[in-house]
N, C-alpha and C positions, 0 to 999 in steps of 0.2 A: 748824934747830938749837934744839932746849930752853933756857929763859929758867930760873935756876933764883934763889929770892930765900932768904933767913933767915927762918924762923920766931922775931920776936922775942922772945918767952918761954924757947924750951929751946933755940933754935941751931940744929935741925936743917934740912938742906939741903931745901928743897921746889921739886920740878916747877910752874913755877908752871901749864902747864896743865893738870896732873893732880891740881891740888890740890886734896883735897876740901869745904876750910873757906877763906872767907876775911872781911873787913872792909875797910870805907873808912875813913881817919883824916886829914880835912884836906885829903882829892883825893889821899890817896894810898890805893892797894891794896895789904892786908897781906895774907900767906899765911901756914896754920900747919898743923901735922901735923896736929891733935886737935884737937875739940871743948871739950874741958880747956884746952888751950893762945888757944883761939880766947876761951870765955869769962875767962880769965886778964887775958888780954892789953884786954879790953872793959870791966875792972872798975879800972884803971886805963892807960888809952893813952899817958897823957904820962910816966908810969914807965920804959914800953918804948923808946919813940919816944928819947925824951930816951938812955937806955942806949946806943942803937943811933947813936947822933949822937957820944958816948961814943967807942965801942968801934971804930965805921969800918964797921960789918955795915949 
């Protein structure tokens, strides 16, 4: 069964093992659709992270 996580920048739904971009933030593994969304999300992580703590995603 597919594990699938949030890209926290734009929301969309990702495979996480078909994802093509990912990062570690604190021993955690983020996944993101895009390159864009991957450097995004690296040029402030606790922007995201904090969001996502937020929102329940």
């Amino acid at each position: 069964m597919a594990r699938y996580s949030v890209d926290p920048v734009c929301k969309s739904k990702i495979e996480e093992e078909k994802a093509a971009h990912s990062s570690e933030h604190k021993g955690k593994k983020v996944y993101f659709c895009s390159p864009k969304c991957k450097e995004t999300f690296e040029k402030n992580p606790l922007q995201y992270m904090a969001e996502n703590l937020r929102t329940g995603a």
